[in-house]
C-alpha positions as CSV (number, residue, x, y, z in Angstrom):
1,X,22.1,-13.3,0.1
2,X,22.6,-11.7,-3.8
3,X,19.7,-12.0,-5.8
4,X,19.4,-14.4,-8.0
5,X,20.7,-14.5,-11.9
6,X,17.2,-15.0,-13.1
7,X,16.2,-11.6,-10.7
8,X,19.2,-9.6,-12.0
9,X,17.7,-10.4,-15.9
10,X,14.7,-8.9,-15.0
11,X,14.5,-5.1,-15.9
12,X,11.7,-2.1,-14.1
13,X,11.1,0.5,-16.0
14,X,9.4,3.3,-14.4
15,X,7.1,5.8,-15.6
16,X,8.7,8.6,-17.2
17,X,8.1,11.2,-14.0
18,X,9.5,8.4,-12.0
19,X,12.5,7.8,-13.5
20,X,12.7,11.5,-13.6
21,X,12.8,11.8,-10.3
22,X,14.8,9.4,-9.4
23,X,17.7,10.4,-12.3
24,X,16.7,14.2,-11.3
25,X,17.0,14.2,-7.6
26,X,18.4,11.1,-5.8
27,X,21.0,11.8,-3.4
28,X,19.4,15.7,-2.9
29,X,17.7,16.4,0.1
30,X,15.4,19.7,-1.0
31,X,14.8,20.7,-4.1
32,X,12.0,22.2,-6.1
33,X,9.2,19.9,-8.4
34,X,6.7,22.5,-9.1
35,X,6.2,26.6,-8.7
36,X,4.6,25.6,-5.6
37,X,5.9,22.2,-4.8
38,X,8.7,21.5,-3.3
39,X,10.1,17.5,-3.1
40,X,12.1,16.2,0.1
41,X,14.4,13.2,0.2
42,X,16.9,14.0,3.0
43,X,15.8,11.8,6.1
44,X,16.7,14.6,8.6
45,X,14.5,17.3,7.2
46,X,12.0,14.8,6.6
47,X,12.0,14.0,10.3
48,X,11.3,17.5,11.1
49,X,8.8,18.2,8.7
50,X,6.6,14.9,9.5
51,X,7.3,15.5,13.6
52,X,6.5,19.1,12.8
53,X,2.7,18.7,13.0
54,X,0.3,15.6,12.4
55,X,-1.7,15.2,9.3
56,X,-4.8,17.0,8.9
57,X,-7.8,15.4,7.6
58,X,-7.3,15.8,4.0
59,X,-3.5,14.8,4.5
60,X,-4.3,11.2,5.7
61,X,-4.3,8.6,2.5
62,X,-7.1,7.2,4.0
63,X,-9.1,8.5,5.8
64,X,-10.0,11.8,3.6
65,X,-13.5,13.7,4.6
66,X,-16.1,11.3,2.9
67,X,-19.4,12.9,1.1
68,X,-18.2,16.0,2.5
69,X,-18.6,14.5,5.8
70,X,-15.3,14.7,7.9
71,X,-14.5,11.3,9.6
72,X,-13.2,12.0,13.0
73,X,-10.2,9.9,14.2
74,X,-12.2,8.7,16.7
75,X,-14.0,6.7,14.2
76,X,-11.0,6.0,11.7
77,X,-9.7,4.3,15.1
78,X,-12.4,2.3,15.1
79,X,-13.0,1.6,11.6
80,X,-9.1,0.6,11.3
81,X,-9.8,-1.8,15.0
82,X,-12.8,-3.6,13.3
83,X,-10.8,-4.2,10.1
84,X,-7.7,-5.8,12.1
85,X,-10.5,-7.8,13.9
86,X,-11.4,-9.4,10.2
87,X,-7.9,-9.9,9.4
88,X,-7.2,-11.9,12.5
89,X,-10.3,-14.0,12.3
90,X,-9.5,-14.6,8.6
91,X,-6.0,-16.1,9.5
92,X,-6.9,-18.1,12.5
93,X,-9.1,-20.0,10.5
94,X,-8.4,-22.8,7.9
95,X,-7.1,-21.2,4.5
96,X,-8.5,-21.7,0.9
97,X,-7.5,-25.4,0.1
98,X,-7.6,-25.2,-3.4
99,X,-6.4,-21.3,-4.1
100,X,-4.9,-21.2,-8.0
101,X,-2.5,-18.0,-7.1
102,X,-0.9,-18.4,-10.7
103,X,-1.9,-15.9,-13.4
104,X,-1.1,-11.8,-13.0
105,X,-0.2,-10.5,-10.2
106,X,-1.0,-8.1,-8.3
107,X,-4.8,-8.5,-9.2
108,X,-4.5,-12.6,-8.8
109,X,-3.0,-11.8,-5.0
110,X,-6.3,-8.9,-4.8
111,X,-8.8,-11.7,-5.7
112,X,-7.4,-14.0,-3.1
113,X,-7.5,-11.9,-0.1
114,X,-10.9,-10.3,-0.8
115,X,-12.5,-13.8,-0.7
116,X,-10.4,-15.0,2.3
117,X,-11.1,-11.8,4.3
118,X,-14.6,-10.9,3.7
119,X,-15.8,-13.5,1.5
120,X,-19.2,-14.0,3.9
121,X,-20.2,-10.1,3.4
122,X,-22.7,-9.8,0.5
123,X,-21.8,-8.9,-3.3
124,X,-23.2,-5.0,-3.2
125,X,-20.1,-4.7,-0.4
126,X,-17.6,-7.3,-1.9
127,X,-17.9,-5.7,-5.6
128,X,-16.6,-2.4,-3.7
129,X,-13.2,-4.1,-3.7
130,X,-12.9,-4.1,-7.5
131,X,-9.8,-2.9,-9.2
132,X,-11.5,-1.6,-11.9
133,X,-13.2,1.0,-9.0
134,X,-9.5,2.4,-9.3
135,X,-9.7,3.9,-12.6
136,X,-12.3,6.5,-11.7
137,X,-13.9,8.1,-8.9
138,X,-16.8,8.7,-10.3
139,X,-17.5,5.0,-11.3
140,X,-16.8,4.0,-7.8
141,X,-19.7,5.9,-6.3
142,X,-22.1,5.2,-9.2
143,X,-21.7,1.6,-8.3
144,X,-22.1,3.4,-4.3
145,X,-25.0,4.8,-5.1
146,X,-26.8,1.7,-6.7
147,X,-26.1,-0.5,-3.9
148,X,-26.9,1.5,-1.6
149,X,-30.3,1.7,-3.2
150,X,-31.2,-1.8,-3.8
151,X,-32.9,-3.5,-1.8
152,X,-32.2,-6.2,0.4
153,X,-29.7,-4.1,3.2
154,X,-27.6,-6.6,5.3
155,X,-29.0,-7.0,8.9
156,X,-27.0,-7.1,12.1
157,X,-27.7,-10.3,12.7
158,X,-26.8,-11.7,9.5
159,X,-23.2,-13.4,9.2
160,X,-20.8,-10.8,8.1
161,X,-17.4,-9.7,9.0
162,X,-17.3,-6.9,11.6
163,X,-16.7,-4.0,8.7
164,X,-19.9,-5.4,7.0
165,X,-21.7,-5.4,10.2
166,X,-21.1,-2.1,10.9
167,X,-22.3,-0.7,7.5
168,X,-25.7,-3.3,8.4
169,X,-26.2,-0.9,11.0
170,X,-27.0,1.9,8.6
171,X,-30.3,3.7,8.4
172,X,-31.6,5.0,5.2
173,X,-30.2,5.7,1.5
174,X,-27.4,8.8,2.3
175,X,-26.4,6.6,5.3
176,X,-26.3,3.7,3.6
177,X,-23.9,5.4,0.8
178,X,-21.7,6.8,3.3
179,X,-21.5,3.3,5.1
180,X,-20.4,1.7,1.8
181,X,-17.8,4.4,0.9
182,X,-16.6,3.6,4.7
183,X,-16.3,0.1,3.8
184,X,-14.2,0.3,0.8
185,X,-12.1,3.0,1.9
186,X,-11.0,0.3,5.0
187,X,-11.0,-2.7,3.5
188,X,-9.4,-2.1,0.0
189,X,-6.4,-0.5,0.5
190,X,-5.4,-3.7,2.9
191,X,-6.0,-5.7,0.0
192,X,-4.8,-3.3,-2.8
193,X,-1.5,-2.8,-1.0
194,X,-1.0,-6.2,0.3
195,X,-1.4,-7.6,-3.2
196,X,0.7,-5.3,-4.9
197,X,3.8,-5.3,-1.9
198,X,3.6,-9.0,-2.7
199,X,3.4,-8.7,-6.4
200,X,6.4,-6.4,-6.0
201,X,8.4,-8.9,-3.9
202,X,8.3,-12.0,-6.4
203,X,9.7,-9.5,-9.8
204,X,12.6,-7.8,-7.8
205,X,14.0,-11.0,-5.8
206,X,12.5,-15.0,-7.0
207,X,13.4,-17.3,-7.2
208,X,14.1,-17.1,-3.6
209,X,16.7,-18.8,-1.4
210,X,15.2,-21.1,1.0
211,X,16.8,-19.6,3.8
212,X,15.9,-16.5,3.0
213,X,13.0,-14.5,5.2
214,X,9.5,-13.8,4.1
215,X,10.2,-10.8,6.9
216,X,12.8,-9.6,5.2
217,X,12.0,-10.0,1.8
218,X,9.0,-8.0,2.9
219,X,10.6,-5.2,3.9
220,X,13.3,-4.9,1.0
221,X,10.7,-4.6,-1.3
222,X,9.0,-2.0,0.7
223,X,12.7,-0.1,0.0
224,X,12.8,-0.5,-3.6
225,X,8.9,-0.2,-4.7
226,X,7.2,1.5,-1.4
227,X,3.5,1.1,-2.3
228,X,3.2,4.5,-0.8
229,X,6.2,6.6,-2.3
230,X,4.8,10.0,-1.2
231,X,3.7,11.7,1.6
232,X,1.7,15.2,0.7
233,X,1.8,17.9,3.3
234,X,-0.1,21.2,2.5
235,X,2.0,24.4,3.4
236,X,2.4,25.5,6.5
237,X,3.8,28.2,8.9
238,X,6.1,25.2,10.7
239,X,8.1,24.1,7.0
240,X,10.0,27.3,6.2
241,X,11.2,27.4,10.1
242,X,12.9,24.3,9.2
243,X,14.4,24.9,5.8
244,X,14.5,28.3,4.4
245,X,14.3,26.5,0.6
246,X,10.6,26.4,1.8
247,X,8.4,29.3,1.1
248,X,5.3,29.7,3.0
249,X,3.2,28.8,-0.1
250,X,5.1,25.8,-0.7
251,X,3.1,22.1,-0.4
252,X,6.0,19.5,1.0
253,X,6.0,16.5,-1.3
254,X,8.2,14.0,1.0
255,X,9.5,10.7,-1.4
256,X,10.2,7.9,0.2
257,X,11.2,6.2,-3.5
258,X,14.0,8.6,-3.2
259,X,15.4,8.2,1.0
260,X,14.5,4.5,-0.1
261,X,17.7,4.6,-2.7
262,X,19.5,7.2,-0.9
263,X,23.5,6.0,-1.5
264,X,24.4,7.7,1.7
265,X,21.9,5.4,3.6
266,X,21.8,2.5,2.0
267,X,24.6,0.2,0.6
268,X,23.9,-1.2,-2.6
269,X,21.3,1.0,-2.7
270,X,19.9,-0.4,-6.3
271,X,20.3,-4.1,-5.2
272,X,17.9,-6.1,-3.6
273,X,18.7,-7.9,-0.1
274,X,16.7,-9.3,1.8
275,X,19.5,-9.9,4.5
276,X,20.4,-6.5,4.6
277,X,17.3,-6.4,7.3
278,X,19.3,-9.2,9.4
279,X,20.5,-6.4,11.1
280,X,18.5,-3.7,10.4
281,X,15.3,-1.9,12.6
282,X,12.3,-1.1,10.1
283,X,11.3,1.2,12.8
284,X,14.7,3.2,13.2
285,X,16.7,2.7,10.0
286,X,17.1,6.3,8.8
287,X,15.0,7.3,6.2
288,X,12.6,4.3,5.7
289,X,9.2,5.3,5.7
290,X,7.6,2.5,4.1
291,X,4.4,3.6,6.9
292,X,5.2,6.9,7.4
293,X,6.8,8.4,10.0
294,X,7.4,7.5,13.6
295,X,5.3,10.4,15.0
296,X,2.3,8.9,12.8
297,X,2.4,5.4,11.9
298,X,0.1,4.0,9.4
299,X,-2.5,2.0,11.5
300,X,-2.9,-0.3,8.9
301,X,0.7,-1.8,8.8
302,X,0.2,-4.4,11.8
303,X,-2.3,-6.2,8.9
304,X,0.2,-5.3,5.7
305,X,2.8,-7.5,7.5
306,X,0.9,-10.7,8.6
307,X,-1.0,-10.9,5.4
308,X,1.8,-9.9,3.1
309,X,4.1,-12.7,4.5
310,X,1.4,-15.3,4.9
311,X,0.7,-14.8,0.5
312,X,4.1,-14.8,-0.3
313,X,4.6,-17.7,1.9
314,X,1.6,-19.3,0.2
315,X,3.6,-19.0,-3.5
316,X,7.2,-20.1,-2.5
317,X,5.2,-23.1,-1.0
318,X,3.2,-23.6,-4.6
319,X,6.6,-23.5,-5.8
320,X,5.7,-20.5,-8.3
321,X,7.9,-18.5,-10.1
322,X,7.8,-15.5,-12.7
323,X,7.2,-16.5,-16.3
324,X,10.7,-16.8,-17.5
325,X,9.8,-15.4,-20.4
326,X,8.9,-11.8,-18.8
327,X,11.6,-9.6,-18.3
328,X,10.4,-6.3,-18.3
329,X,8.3,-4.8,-15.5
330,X,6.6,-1.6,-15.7
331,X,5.3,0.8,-12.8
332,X,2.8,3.3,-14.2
333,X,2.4,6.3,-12.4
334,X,-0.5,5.5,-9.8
335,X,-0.7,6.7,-6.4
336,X,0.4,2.5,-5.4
337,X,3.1,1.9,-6.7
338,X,3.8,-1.2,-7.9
339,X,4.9,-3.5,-11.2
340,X,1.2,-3.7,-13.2
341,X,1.8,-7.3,-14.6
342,X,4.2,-9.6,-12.7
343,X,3.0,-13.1,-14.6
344,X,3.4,-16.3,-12.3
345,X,3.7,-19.9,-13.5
346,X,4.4,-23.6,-12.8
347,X,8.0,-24.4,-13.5
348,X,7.8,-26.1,-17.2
């Protein structure tokens, strides 16, 4: 189905390294960013690079060494388990009644799935999920550090959601801020990404057809604005072996944004279609990495999907639709990537 005339007025206008990129290099498959950088589009050297050898611990998005502590995958396993627990329960049960999702988006689509997901864990734990946490490290672990030092811990046996319940199990302060830190390094990016993939969805394609798939609407906007356009690899002995464009010093900086738009994967590369994925396989279609790679999915997709659809299901059935009189989008160079104000109203 072609988008719709109302979609096609809209324009995105990307940061200025963005659009760089993408008027720079789309269509390349190596080529050099930086003196010791070096930016991959091409699917098949992706696929070697990313099969070549698994993340190490500072690779992973999410699961970076916390306090200096490393976090083992062991327990990212776990943490990631616990936190698709909370997203199951949060669906099986009976949704907000009286949910206002108009206003700006993605933060009005954040707001809704913190409370609907852990909206029984106390405030010191649900203030971690913030978006104003985003703008600086060092604000997110000063508001850490004081909850971790108030008093009043959670308990085991209080009424939480299984993330919450694990950081009740913490024993004193450093545990305590480590346990917190935990929490919103699991539970935020669900909701940041979720929010923002939604957010996405609703500039680039509504009004929507009412045939058209929540599924694939989904995943088209994961094409055009993947919330996760890079993957960083450090150097390493394996890259060169694979491309000789890539010197032993080089860090890989793989762009999905770019393989995404690729003309010689994709036709109509710059359109959205949503029934392109009729006949498609998110898990095989060359060059779509919206999760990463095959060899190393991102645990968290199997709650992007579920929750995504269920919000944008939750807005076509409000009948919402983007202020008509918004037609510009911009997406700021952040590590999610996403529209920063996509304004939903009430048809007049």
């Amino acid at each position: 189905m072609p988008p719709s005339s109302t979609a096609l007025a809209r324009t995105t206008v990307f940061a200025p390294r963005l659009a760089a990129l993408i008027g720079d290099h789309l269509g390349r498959d190596v080529f050099r960013l930086e003196p010791d950088t070096i930016g991959v589009a091409g699917h098949e050297v992706a696929d070697r690079i990313l099969a070549a050898r698994r993340a190490t611990e500072t690779e992973r998005p999410t699961f970076k060494p916390l306090h200096g502590r490393s976090i083992t995958r062991n327990e990212a396993s776990a943490v990631t388990r616990t936190v698709g627990n909370d997203v199951r329960e949060a669906l099986s049960g009976p949704l907000p009644g009286e949910a206002d999702l108009a206003g700006s988006w993605p933060l009005r689509g954040h707001l809704f799935l913190r409370d609907l997901i852990l909206g029984r864990d106390p405030y010191r734990l649900r203030m971690l999920m913030s978006r104003n946490l985003e703008l600086t490290p060092k604000l997110t672990w000063s508001v850490i550090a004081v909850g971790a030092a108030l008093p009043g811990w959670p308990r085991p046996g209080d009424r939480l959601t299984g993330l919450a319940g694990r950081a009740a199990q913490a024993k004193g302060y450093q545990e305590r801020r480590y346990a917190m830190g935990m929490y919103r390094r699991a539970a935020a990016p669900v909701c940041f990404t979720v929010s923002t993939l939604v957010a996405n969805a609703l500039w680039l394609g509504s009004p929507f057809g009412d045939g058209t798939s929540n599924r694939g609407i989904i995943l088209e906007s994961l094409r055009l604005l993947p919330p996760s356009w890079n993957i960083l690899r450090n150097a390493s002995p394996e890259y060169p072996a694979i491309d000789d464009r890539i010197g032993a010093r080089d860090d890989v900086l793989l762009l999905p944004l770019l393989s995404h738009r690729d003309p010689a994967l994709w036709e109509d590369p710059d359109t959205f279609r949503p029934d392109r994925w009729d006949d498609l396989d998110p898990d095989t279609a060359p060059g779509y990495l919206p999760f990463g790679h095959s060899s190393e999915r991102c645990w968290g997709r199997h709650m992007v999907m579920p929750l995504a659809e269920l919000l944008l299901d939750l807005v076509r059935g409000a009948g919402l639709v983007v202020d008509p009189a918004q037609r510009t989008g911009r997406v700021p160079l952040l590590g999610l990537l996403g529209v920063e104000d996509v304004r939903l109203v009430r048809p007049s």
